[in-house]
C-alpha positions in Angstrom: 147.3 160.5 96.4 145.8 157.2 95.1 142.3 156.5 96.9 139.9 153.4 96.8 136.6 153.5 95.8 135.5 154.2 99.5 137.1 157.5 99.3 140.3 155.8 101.7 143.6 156.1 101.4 145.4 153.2 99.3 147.5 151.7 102.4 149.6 149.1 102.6 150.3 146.6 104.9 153.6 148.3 106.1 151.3 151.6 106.8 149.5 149.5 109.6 152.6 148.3 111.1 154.0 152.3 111.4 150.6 153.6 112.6 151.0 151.1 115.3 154.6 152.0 116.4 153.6 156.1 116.2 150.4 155.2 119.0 153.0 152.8 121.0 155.2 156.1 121.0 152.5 158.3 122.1 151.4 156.2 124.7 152.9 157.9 127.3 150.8 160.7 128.8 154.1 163.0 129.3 154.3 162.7 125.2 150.9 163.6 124.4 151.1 166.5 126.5 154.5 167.4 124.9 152.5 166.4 121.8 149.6 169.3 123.0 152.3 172.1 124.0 154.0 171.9 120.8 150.9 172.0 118.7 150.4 175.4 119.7 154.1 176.0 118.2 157.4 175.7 118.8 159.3 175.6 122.5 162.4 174.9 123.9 163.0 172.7 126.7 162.6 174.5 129.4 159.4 176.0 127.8 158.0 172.6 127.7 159.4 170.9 130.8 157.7 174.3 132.6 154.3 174.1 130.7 154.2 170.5 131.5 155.1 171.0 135.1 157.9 167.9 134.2 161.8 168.1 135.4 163.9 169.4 132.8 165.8 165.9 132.3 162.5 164.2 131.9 161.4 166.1 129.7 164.5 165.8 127.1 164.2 161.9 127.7 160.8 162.4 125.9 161.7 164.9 123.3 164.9 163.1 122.7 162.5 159.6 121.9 160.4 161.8 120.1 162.4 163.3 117.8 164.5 160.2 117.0 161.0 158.3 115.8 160.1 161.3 113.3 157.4 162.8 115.9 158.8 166.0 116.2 161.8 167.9 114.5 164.7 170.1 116.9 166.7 173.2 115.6 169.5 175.4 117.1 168.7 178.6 118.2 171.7 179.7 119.4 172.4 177.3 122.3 169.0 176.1 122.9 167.5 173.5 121.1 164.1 174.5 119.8 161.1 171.9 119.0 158.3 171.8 116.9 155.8 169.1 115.6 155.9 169.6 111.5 153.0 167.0 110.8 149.7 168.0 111.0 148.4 164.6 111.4 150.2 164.0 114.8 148.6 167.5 115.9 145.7 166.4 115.2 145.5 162.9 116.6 146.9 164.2 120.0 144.0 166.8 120.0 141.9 164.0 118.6 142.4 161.7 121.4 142.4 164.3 124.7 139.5 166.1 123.5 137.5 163.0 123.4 138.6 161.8 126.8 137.5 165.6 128.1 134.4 164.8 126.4 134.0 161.5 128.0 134.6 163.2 131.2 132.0 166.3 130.9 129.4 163.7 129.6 129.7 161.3 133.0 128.5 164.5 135.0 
């Protein structure tokens, strides 16, 4: 990985423009808590749609966005479709961005 001086990342313009459209994706508070089930590993649909407390058709709405911007990956097992998130990155900027709204909160007490 190529790095500037500053220790960053060597980006490129188009690497903005993707960041952008991955936050726009997560900007939904049913994806970010899809996005905090499945970084504790991987769950089918009804796993998720129950840990979420979400209907079941809502919940593949989400995945189904999900998985067809790169977010998360799906594979048969048997005749459920199991999800995971492969990029530790997107766990970490979901955790990222509710911890620090939890903090927020606990600090306004």
């Amino acid at each position: 990985m190529e790095q500037e001086a500053s220790g960053h990342l060597v980006v490129s313009p188009s690497d903005f423009v993707e960041a952008a459209e991955t936050l726009a994706m997560l900007g939904s508070p049913i994806r970010i808590q899809l996005m905090w089930v499945l970084s504790d590993g991987p769950r089918d649909v009804t796993g998720l749609a129950e840990a979420i407390g979400q209907p079941l058709t809502t919940t593949s709405h989400h995945l189904r966005r999900m998985r067809a911007a790169g977010l998360i990956t799906s594979r048969a097992d048997g005749r459920r479709q199991v999800y995971s998130v492969e990029d530790p990155h997107l766990i970490e900027l979901a955790r990222q961005s509710v911890e620090h709204h939890a903090d927020l909160r606990l600090r306004e007490r």
